[in-house]
N, C-alpha and C positions, 0 to 999 in steps of 0.2 A: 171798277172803271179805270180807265188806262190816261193815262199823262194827258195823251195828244189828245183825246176828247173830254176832259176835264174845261170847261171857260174860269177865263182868271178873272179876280176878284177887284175891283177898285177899291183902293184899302182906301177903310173909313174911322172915322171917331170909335164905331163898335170894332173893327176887324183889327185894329191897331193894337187894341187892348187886348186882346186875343192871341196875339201872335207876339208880343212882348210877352203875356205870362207863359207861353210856351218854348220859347227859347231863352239862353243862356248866353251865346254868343252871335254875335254878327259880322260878317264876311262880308270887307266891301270892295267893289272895284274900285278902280282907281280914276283913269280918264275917263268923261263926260260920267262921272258918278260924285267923286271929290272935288277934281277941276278940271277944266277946259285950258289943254298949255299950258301957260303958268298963273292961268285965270281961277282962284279958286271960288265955287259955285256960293250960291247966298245962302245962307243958313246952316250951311253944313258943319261950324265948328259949334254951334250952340246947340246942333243936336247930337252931335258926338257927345259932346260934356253930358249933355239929358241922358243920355244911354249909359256913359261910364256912370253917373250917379245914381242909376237904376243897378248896379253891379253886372251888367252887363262884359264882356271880354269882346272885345273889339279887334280884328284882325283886318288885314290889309291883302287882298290878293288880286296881283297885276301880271297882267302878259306882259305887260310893256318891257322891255328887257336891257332899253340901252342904261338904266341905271341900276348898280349895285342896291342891298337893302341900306347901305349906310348912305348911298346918296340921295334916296328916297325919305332916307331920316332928316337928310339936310333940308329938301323940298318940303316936308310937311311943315318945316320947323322954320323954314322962310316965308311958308303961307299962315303961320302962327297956330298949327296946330299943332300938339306937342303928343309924338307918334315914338317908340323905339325900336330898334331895328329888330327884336324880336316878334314885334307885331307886324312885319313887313314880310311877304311870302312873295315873291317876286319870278317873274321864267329864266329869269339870269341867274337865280340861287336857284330856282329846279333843277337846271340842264348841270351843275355844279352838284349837285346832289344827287341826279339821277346817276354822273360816273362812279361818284364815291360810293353809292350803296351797291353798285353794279362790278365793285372790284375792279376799275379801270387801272391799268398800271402805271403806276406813277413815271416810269421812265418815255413811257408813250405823252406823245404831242398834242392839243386840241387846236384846230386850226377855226378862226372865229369870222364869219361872216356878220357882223352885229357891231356893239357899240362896248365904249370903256366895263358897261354894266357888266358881262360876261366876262371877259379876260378879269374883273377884280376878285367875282366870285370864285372862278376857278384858281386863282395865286391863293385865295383865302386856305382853301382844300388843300393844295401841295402839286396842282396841276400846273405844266407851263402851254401859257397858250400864244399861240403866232394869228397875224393877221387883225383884225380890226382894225378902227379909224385908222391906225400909219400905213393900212395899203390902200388905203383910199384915192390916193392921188397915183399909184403904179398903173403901167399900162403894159400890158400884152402885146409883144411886136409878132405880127406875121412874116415872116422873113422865110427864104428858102435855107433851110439845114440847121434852122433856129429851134432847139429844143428847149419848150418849155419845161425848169428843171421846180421839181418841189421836194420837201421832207418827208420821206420814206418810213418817217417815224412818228408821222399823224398818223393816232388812230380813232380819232374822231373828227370830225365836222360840226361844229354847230352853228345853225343858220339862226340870228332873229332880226327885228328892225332894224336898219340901217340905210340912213341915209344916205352912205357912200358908196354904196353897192355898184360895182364897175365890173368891166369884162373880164380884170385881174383877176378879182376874186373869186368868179363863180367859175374860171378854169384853172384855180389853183384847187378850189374845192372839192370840183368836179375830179381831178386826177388823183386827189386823196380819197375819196370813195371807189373810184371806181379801177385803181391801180392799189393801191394799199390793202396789203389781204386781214378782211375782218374789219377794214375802216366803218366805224358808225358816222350814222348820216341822222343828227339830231335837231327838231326844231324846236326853238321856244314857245313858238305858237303860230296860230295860224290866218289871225285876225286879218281881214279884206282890209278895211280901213281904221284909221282911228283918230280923235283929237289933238293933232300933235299944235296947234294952234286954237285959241279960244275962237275962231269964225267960221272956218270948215275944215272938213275929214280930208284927212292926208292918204295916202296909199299904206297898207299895215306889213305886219312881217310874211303874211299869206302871200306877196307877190314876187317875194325875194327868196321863200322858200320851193311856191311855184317851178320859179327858173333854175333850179337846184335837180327839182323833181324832172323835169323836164330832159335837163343835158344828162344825169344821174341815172337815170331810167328806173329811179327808187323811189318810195314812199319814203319818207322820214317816221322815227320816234319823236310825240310832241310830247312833252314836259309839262308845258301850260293846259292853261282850262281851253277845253271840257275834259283833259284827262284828270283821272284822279288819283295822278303822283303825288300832287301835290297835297288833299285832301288826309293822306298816308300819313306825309308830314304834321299838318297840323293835330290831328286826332293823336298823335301818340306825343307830342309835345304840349297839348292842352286836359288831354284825357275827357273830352266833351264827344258825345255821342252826334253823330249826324242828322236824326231828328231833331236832335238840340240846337242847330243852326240855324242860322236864315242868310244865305247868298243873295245881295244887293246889287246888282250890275244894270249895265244899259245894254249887252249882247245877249240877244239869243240864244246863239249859235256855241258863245264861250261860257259866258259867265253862268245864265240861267241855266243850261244842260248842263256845266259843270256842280252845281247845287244839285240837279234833279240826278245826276248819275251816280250821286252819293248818298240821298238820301236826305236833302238838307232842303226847309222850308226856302222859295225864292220868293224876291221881290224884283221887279223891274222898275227903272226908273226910267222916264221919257227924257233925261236931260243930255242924252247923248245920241249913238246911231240910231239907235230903236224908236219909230214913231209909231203910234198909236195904230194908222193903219195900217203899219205893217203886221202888228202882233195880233190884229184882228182879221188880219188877211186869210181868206179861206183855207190859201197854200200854205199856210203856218200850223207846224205841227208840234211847236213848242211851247207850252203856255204856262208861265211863272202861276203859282199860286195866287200870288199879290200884284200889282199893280198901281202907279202913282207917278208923278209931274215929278218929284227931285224929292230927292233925299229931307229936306228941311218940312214935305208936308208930315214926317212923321211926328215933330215937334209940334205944327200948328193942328194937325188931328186929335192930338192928344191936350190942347189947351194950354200948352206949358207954356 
């Protein structure tokens, strides 16, 4: 029986216990799974603790990209759950990892459509990157005999969330892909919307990579889930087999296809984009294994 005709399960007192004794570690998203903005979800740090005290290995994995892993250590650790940056897999340390395994030359530039999270990961590496939040306020003059001038010596682009996304940036980007011989054109991910506030979905990196795709006349390389660069990382850093997981997310499209494209038990949780009738929706050809209301019913399933 194949994925997409598989129906998902609504985890229970019995299926809960089942799917604990069969994994080893847990893969979670991050917004509308941990928290909402800087809202974090109800239950969710007393079931962490129930999981690590089950011996559990606990990992973190978010598209969301304007933050480095070390500033997502300050986040968990301002919302009082105490995470470290090794358990933190992030698309700002993907696209940062994806140049370094990929031989990027260090005298080449990465020009950043995205947020602080990016340009720290890549300084981490030995990359230098131009562009982010400080070109956020530049603006592109049309003018007759006016040459828009850029560095010759990006040879990458990488696109993720960003709030300041202006007409600067996507024609300085745009002239480094598509005048720069060899320039990569790299997305963090490609997320439609996401929780960048605890009350509703904001617009995601999917619409800033769009307008990339669009003047570029190129697909991007995505780093983030659903691909499974990411997954690469983990598995040879944990040495945990991908049956042995279970991926936690509120997407679809990222989180849950990225579990099922590796091999890895999923759960969806309703506390984010994902509603019920969506994932029940005829057109839905993605179906998590599991199924449940928020992360904390795995704690009140289980009686703890």
């Amino acid at each position: 029986m194949n994925v997409a005709s598989r129906a998902s399960q609504l985890l229970s007192s019995q299926s809960i216990g089942d799917l604990l004794n069969s994994v080893e570690a847990f893969l979670f998203d991050c917004d509308g799974v941990i928290w909402k903005g800087d809202t974090l979800i109800d239950g969710v740090p007393q079931t962490l603790d129930m999981l690590r005290s089950k011996g559990k290995k606990l990992v973190f994995v978010t598209n969301n990209s304007t933050k480095s892993r070390r500033q997502y250590a300050n986040k968990f650790q301002s919302l009082g759950i105490s995470v470290t940056e090794d358990e933190i897999f992030s698309s700002s340390f993907a696209a940062a990892m994806f140049l370094k395994v990929n031989n990027f030359p260090k005298e080449k530039k990465v020009y950043v459509i995205g947020g602080e999270g990016i340009l720290e990961e890549l300084e981490l590496v030995g990359y230098t990157g131009l562009g982010g939040p400080e070109d956020g306020k530049k603006t592109a003059q049309w003018k007759t005999n006016c040459l828009f001038e850029h560095d010759k010596t990006v040879g990458a682009v990488v696109v993720g969330l960003d709030p300041y996304i202006n007409y600067y940036k996507l024609q300085y980007g745009t002239l480094c892909v598509r005048e720069n011989p060899g320039c990569l054109f790299i997305a963090t991910n490609r997320d439609a919307v996401g929780h960048m506030t605890d009350l509703q979905e904001w617009p995601g990196a999917g619409c800033m990579v769009a307008a990339m795709c669009g003047s570029t006349e190129k697909e991007p390389i995505v780093v983030g889930k659903p691909s499974t660069f990411l997954m690469d990382f983990l598995q040879q850093k944990f040495q945990i087999s991908c049956p042995k997981m279970c991926m936690v997310g509120d997407r679809l499209d990222t989180d849950i296809l990225f579990g099922q494209n590796a091999g890895c038990k999923t759960l969806l949780v309703l506390s984010g984009v994902t509603s019920q009738s969506t994932l029940q929706d005829p057109s839905n050809d993605i179906k998590p294994d599991y199924y449940t209301n928020k992360v904390s019913d795995i704690l009140e399933l289980l009686g703890a």
